[in-house]
SEFI-308336 format. One record per residue (C-alpha): residue in one letter; x, y negated, z negated. Coordinates in steps of 0.25 Angstrom, whole numbers, padded with zeros to 4 digits, always signed. Layout:
% residues N
AXYZ
...
% end
This chain:
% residues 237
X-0068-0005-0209
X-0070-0004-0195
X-0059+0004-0187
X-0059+0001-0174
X-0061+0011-0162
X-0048+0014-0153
X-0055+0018-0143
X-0059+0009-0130
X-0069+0013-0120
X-0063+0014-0107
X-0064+0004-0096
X-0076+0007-0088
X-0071+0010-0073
X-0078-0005-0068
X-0069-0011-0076
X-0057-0003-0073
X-0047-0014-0063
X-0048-0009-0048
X-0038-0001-0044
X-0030-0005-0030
X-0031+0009-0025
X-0040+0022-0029
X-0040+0035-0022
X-0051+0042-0028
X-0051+0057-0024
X-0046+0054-0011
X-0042+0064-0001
X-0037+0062+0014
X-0038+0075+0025
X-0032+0073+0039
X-0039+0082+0049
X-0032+0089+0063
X-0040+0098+0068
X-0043+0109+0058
X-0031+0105+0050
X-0033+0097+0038
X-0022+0090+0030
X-0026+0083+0016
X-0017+0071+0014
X-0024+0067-0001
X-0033+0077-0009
X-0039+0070-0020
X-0031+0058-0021
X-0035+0049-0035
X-0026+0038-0037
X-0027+0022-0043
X-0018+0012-0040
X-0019-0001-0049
X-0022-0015-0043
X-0006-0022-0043
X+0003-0006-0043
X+0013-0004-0037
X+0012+0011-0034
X+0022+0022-0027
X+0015+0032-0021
X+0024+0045-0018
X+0024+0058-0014
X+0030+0068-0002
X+0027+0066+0012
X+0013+0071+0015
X+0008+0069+0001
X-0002+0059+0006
X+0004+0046+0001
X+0003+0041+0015
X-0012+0045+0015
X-0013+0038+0002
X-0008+0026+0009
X-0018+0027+0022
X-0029+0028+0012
X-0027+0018+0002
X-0025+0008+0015
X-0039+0012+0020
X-0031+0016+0033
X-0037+0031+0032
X-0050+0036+0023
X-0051+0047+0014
X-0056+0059+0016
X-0063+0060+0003
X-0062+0051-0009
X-0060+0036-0011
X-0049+0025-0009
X-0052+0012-0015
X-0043+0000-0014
X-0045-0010-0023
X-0059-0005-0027
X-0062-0004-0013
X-0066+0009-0006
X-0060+0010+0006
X-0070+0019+0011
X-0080+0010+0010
X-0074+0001+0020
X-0078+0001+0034
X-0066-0002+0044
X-0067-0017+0045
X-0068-0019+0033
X-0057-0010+0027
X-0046-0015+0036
X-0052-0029+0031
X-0049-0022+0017
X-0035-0018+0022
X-0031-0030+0027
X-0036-0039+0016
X-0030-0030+0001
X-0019-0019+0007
X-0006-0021+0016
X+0000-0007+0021
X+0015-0004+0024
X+0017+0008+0032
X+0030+0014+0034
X+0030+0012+0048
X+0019+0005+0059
X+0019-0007+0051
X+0022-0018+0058
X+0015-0023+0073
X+0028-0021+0083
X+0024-0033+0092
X+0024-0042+0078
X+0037-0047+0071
X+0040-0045+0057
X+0034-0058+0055
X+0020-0056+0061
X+0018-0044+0056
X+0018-0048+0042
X+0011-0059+0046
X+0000-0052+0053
X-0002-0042+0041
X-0004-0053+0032
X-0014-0062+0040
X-0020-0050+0039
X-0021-0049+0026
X-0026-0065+0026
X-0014-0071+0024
X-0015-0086+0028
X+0002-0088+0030
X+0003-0075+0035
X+0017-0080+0042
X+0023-0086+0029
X+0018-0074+0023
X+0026-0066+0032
X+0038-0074+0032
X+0038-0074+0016
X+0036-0057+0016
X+0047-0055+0026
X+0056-0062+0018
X+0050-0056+0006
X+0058-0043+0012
X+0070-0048+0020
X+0064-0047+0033
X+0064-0062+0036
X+0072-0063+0046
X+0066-0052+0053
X+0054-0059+0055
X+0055-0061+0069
X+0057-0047+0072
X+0046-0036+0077
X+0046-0021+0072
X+0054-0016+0082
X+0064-0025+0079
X+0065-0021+0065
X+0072-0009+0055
X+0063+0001+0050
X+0065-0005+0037
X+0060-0019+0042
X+0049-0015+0048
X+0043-0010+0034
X+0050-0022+0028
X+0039-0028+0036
X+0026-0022+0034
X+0030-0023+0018
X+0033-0039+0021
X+0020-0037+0027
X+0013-0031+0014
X+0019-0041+0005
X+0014-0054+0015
X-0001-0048+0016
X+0002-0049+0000
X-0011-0038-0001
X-0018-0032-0014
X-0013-0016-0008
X+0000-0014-0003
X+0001-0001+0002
X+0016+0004+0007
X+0020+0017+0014
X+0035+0020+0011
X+0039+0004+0010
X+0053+0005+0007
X+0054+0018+0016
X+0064+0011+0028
X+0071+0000+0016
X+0085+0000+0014
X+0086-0002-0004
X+0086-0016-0002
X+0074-0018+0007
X+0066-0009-0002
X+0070-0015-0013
X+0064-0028-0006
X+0052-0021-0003
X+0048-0015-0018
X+0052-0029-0024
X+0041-0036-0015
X+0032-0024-0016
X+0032-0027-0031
X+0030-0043-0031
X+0016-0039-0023
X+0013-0032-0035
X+0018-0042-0045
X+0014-0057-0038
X+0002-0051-0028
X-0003-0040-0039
X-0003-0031-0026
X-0005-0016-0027
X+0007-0009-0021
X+0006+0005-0016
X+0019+0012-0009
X+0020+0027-0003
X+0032+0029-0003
X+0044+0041-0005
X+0054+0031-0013
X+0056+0034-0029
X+0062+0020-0027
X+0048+0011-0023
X+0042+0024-0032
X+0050+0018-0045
X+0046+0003-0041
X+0032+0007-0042
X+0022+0004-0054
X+0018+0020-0053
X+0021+0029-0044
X+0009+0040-0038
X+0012+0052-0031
X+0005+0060-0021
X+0007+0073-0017
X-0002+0084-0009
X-0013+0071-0006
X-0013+0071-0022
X-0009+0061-0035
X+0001+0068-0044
% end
């Protein structure tokens, strides 16, 4: 009688699904004169296609380097970020701000929005970018998603702290993009709002199948998360 083998042979790495970010060996050095600071020392990390993923750690860790480099806003200094299989690298300027626009939507903590904009046309105007058709019903339909409908009409100035960054994550959910990629999102939230925020951030993951990365210092957004990372001294412990 035949008995048959329990052991499988592992997936060959083509056939491995792509991830939606890799850092492979990645390290980042800021230079000043003769001064050297290394944000990142070695950094290897994967990130699944549709996570939702809390990235932690102290002030100066890196995560906000992490951030810059996973948005192709800043290169590495050695090593590799691929997003979505892409190397970043490999992009010439054109084409990776086309990248940009096209698969990730960024919110910062701050300098979000354009000040001679409203609420409105902002989101609007990140989502054309992203080549949105309606970008002005997608607008109105994101505001509302956050309770900032009837703020519409308003510009930054005019607006809390706490709206402005209502704002630039009503602008990430209408740009509806594969990589959402969020710096302290809930930082300037009263409970309410934030809990507004991680509910929405959530129903990208479940109805767009978006991949949602957060920096962030709240055990809150932590414990709402799929998995949380942490980064400490540029490293993944």
């Amino acid at each position: 009688m035949e008995v048959a083998s329990l052991y499988r042979e592992p997936p060959r790495e083509e056939e491995r699904p792509v991830a939606a970010v890799e850092f492979h060996d990645v390290f980042k050095i800021y230079r000043s004169g003769p001064a050297e600071t290394v944000a990142l020392r070695g950094l290897d990390l994967r990130i699944e296609a549709g996570e939702l993923v809390a990235v932690l750690g102290p002030s100066g860790s890196g995560k906000s380097t992490f951030l810059h480099l996973a948005a192709g806003l800043e290169q590495p200094s050695a090593g590799e970020v691929r997003i979505f299989g892409q190397p970043l690298n490999r992009l010439e300027e054109g084409a990776l701000a086309a990248f940009r626009a096209r698969r990730i939507a960024i919110v910062f903590q701050s300098e979000n929005l354009l000040p001679l904009l409203t609420a409105r046309e902002n989101v609007a105007t990140a989502t054309r970018l992203g080549g949105n058709k309606d970008p002005r019903a997608a607008a109105g339909s994101a505001l509302a998603a956050v309770d900032l409908d009837r703020r519409a009409t308003h510009r930054p100035g005019a607006l809390s702290g706490g709206e402005q960054q209502r704002v630039a994550v009503a602008a990430a959910l209408a740009r509806e993009a594969a990589l959402v990629l969020a710096d302290e999102p809930t930082g300037e939230l009263d409970l309410a709002n934030e809990r507004r925020v991680l509910d929405e951030l959530r129903r990208l993951r479940d109805e767009l199948g978006s991949t949602v990365v957060t920096v962030t210092h709240s055990r809150k957004l932590a414990e709402f998360a799929d998995r949380v990372l942490e980064i400490r001294d540029g490293r993944l412990v």
